[in-house]
Every structure is written in C-alpha cells, then in structure tokens.
matplotlib code that plots the C-alpha trace (Angstrom):
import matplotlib.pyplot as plt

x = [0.0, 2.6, 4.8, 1.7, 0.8, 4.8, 4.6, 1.0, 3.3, 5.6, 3.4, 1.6, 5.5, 6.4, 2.9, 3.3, 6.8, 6.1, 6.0, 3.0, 3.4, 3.1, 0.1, 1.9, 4.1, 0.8, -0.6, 2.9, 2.5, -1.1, 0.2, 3.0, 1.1, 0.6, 3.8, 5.2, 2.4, 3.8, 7.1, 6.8, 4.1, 5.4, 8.8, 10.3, 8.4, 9.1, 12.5, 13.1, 10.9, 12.9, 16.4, 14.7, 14.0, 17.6, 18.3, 18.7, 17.8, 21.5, 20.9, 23.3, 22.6, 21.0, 19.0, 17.5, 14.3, 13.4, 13.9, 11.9, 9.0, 9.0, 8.5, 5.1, 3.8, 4.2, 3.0, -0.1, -0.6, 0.0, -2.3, -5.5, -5.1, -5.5, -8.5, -10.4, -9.8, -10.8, -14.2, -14.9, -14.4, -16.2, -18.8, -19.1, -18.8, -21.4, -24.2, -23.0, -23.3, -26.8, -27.4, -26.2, -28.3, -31.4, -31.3, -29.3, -31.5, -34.4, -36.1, -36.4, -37.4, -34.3, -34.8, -33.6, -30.6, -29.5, -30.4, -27.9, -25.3, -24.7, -25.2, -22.4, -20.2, -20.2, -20.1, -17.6, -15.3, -17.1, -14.6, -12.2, -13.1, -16.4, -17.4, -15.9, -18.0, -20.9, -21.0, -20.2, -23.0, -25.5, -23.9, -21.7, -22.5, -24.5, -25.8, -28.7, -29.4, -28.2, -30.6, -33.2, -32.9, -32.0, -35.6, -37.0, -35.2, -31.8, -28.9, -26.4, -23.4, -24.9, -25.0, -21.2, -21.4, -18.9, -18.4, -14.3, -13.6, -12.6, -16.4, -17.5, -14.3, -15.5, -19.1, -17.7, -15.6, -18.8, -20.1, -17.8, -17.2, -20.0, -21.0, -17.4, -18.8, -21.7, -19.6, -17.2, -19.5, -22.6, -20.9, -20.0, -23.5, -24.9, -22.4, -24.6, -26.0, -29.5, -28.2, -27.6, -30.4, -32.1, -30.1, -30.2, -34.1, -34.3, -32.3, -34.5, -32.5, -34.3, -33.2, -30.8, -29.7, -28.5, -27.5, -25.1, -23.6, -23.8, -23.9, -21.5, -18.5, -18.7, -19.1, -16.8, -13.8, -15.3, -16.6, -13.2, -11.4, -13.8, -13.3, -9.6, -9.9, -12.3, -9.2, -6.9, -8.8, -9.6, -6.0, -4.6, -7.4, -6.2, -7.7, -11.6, -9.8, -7.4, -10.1, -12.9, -10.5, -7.5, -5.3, -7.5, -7.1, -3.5, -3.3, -0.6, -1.0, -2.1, 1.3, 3.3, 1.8, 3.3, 6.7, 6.9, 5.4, 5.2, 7.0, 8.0, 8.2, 9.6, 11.3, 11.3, 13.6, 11.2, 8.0, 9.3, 9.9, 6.3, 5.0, 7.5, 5.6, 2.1, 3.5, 3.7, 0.8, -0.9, 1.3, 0.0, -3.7, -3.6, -1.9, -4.7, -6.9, -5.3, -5.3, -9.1, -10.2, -8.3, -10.2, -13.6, -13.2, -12.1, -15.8, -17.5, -16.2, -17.7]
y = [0.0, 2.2, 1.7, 2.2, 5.7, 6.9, 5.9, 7.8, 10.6, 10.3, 10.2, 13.4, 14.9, 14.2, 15.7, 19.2, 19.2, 18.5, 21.2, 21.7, 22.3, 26.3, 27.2, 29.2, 26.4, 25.3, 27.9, 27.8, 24.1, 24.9, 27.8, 25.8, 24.4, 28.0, 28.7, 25.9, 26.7, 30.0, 29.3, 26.4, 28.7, 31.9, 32.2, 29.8, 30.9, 34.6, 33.7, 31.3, 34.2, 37.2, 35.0, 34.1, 37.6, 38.2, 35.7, 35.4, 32.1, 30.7, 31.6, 34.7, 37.2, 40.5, 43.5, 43.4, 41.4, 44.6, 47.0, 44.9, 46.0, 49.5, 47.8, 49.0, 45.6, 44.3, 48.1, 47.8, 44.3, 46.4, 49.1, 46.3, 44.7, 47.3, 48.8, 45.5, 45.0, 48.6, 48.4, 45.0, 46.4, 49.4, 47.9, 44.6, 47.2, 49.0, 46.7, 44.4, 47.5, 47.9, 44.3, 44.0, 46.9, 45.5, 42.6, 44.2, 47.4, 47.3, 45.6, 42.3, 38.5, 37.4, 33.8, 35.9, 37.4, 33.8, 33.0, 35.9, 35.1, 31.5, 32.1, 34.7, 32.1, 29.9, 32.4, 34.0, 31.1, 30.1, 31.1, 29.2, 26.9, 26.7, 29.9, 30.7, 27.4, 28.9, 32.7, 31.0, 28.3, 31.5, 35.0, 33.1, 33.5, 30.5, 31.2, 30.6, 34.2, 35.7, 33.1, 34.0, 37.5, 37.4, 35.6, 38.6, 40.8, 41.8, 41.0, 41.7, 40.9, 42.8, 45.8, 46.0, 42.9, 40.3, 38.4, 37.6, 41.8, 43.9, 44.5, 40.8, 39.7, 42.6, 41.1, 37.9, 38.8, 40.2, 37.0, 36.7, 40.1, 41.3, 38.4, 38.7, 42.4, 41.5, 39.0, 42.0, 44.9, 43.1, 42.9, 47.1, 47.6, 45.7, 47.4, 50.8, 51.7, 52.3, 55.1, 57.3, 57.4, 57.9, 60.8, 62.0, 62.0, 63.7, 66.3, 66.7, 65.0, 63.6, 60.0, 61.3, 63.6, 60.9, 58.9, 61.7, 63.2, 60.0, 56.3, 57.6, 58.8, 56.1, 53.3, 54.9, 53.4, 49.7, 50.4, 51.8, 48.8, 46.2, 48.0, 47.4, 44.0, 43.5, 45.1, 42.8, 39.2, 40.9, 41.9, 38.3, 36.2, 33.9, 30.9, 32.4, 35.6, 32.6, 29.9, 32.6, 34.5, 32.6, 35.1, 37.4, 40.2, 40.8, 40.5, 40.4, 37.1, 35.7, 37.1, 35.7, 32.7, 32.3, 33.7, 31.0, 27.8, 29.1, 27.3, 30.3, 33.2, 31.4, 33.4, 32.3, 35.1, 38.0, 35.4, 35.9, 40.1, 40.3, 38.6, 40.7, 43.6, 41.9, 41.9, 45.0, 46.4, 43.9, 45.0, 48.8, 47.2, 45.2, 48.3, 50.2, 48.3, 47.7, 51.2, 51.7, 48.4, 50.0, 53.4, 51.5, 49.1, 52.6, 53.9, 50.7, 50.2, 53.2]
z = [0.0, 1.1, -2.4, -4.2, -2.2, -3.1, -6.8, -7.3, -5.4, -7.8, -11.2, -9.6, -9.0, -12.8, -13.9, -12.2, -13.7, -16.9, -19.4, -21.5, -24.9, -25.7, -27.5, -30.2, -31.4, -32.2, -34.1, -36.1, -37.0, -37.9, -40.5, -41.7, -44.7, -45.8, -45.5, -47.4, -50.1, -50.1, -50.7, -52.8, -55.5, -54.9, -54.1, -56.3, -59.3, -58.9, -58.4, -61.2, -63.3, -62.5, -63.0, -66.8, -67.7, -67.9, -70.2, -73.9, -76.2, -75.0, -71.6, -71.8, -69.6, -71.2, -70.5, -74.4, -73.0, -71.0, -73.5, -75.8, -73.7, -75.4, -78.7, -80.5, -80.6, -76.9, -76.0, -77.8, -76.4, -72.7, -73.9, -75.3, -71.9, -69.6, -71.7, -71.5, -68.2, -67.2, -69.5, -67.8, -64.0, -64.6, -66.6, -63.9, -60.9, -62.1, -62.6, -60.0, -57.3, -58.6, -58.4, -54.8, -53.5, -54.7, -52.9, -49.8, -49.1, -51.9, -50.0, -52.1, -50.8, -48.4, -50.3, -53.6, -52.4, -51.4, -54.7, -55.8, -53.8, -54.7, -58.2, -57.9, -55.9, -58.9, -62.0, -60.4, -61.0, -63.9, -66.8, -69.3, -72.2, -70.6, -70.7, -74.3, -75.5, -73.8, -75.3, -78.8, -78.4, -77.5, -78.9, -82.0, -85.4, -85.5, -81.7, -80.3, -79.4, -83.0, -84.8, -82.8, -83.4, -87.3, -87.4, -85.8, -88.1, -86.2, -87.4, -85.0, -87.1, -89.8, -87.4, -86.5, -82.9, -83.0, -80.3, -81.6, -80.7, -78.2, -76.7, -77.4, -74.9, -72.6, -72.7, -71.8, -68.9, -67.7, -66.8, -64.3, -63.3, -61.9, -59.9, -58.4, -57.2, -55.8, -53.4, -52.5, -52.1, -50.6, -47.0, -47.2, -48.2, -45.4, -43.0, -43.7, -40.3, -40.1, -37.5, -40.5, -42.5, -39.3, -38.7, -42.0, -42.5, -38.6, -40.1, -43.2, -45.7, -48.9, -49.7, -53.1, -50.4, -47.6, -50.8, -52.2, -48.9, -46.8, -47.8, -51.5, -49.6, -47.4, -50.0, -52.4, -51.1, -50.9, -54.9, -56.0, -54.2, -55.6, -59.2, -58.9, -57.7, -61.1, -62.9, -61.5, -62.7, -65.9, -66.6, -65.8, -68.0, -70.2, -71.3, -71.9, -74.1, -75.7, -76.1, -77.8, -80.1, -80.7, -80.2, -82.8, -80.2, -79.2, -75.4, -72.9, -71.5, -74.9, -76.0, -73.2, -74.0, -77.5, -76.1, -73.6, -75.2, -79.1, -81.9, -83.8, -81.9, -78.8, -76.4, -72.9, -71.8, -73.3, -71.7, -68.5, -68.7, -70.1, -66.6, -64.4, -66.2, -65.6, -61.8, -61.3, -63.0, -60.6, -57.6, -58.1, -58.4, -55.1, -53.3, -54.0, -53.2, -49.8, -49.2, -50.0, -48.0, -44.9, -45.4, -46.0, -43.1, -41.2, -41.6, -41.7, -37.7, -36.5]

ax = plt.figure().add_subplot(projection="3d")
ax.plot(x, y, z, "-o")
ax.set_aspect("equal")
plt.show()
C-alpha cells in the first residue's frame, strides 16, 4: 500500500513538472502548410521568373528582353489589356453595385438574395473553355441568341457585334465580373447603419440627399477597391480571351503565351519580362486596393 501511495506521489510529482506544450508552437504548425504553399508557388516561381528575364535564347545574360517592352507591338498588347480589363471592372462594378443593392436594401425576398449570392459564388469562377464554348453556343454566329434574333429581323453581325472583338471579350468577362462584385460589395453595403439614414431624415434630408452626402462617400472606397480587384482578374485572363478569339485580339498574357510555349516566336527570356511587367501592373492594383479596403473598413467600424 505504502509503495503504491509513493509511486502515485511520484506520477503526480512528474505531472506538475512537466511542461506543457506552448500554444503558439501550435498555431505555427497549424500555419505551416501555408507557409510551405507559399514558398513552394510563390517564391520559387518569382525567383526562377525574374532570374529568366535576364536571359537570352542561350541563356546569356541580357537586358534586351526589357527594353523589348517599349516595342510598338508588346506596348499595344500592354495598352489592349488594360482597356479590357478597365471596360470589364467598370462595366461589372457597375451593374453588380446595382445588383447588390437590390437585394441588400431594396427591400427584395431574403430567399432571392440567397439566390444571388450563390449564383455569384459559382459564376464567379465560372470562366475558361467553358465559358468561351458557352457565349459561342449563344452570342456566336450560328448562336442561339443571333438566330433567334435574325428571325425577328436583327442581325447583330450585320450591325457591327462580333463576339471575336474587343467589346464581345468585354461582354464575356462580364459573366464573371459582376457576380465577383456582388460578393465583395454586398458585405460594405450591409455594413450601412440604419443610424444614419435615421439621422439623415431627422435632419431633413431627402433619400438622393442621404445617398449623395452619406452612404456615397462612405461606400466609395469599398466600390473603387472592388473596381480594382475586377481590374486585376480581368487583366490576368487567359484561357476564356485565348479559347474565344484565338489570339485574334493581341493580349498580354495571350502574347506571353506564344513567347513562352510558341513554336516560332519562342522566347522564354522575353516570356518571363512580359509577366515581371504583368506583376507589377498587378502590384500597383492590389496596393490600391489595400489602401481603400483599410479606409472603408475605417468607416465601416464606427
């Protein structure tokens, strides 16, 4: 009895003095994954890009891929890019905003704006070969949409549309651009306090009124930011532009593309400079964007 008593003793002894294992080892070991992911997809790839970029076909190194940037051709490719991706955001922001608020504040069944939601959480990644087969299939020459309307008279091809331009790509990327808004902005429209249109009409403000001087200056940021964000997965599209045009309209990645993988105009050297400039278009995008999502989430907490 008495051996048993001093070895309980003991196991109790060896229990206090063991140390536990700190909490925050734990939360490391839980991010670790991430970490790895990160450098694994991130690192090493910007690493082995920007190391590329300074090569020639021999694997000399060379600053000539650079100034190959300032060539007409890969400027124009620059320039076609941005405007897409700018007509796109705007054009996506803009009726996604409007989307949002009717089922946010217009007062519209709830069961709809879950409707609304999850349809944008799956257009919203909705894009590809999928999506180029899909606006062919209905807005194509031989679409279901043009036949229909050439039997009622409109010929949209006749009248200047093709789907294979500049604004048939921008109608495309639409699809997925503005459900992509409504995802972003619903949560800043729903963090409008009732407070303030309560204040506002005490005070006798009109509803364009509380609109223009309240709830605009306080959303602009989150819209702005969104609009960016829009810019940003418009500007690095690929296969949907690739897969509906065929490299008809000359865009950056499309071009990159052809540098990198191409048979004739291969280049990986010049490939890899074209995606160092891609980064840092995007870099400016996503810095902006932080700095508007810290001034909306600023006004938002109050």
């Amino acid at each position: 009895m008495l051996s048993k008593f001093r070895q309980n003793s003991t196991t109790q002894r060896d229990a206090r003095h063991a140390r536990p294992v700190p909490s925050s080892l734990l939360n490391w070991l839980g991010v670790l994954p991430f970490f790895l992911f990160i450098f694994l997809f991130v690192f090493l790839p910007s690493f082995s890009l920007v190391s590329g970029s300074f090569q020639d076909r021999q694997g000399n190194f060379t600053f000539q891929n650079y100034l190959d940037l300032f060539s007409p051709s890969i400027l124009s490719a620059y320039w076609v890019t941005i405007r897409i991706s700018l007509a796109s955001a705007i054009g996506g922001g803009i009726l996604g905003f409007f989307m949002a608020y009717a089922v946010t504040l217009g007062g519209l069944p709830k069961g709809l704006r879950n409707a609304l939601l999850t349809f944008s959480g799956v257009a919203s990644n909705f894009a590809g070969v999928p999506l180029a087969f899909a606006f062919i299939a209905t807005l194509g020459r031989t679409g279901m949409v043009t036949v229909l309307l050439k039997m009622a008279g409109i010929d949209l091809y006749d009248r200047g549309f093709s789907l294979y331009s500049f604004w048939g790509l921008t109608l495309t990327y639409l699809y997925f651009q503005f459900p992509l808004m409504i995802l972003i902005i619903t949560p800043a429209l729903d963090g409008l306090k009732r407070e303030w249109r309560e204040a506002a009409e005490n005070l006798g403000a009109s509803s364009w009124t509380y609109w223009r001087r309240v709830a605009l200056p306080v959303l602009t940021p989150s819209i702005l930011g969104a609009m960016i964000l829009l810019f940003g997965n418009a500007f690095g599209a690929y296969a949907t532009a690739l897969s509906l045009t065929g490299g008809f309209i000359n865009l950056i990645t499309i071009l990159i593309g052809s540098q990198i993988k191409g048979d004739v105009l291969q280049n990986t050297g010049l490939g890899y400079a074209l995606a160092i400039g891609m980064v840092i278009v995007m870099a400016g995008a996503i810095l902006l964007y932080y700095l508007l999502r810290r001034r909306s989430e600023r006004w938002l907490r109050l």
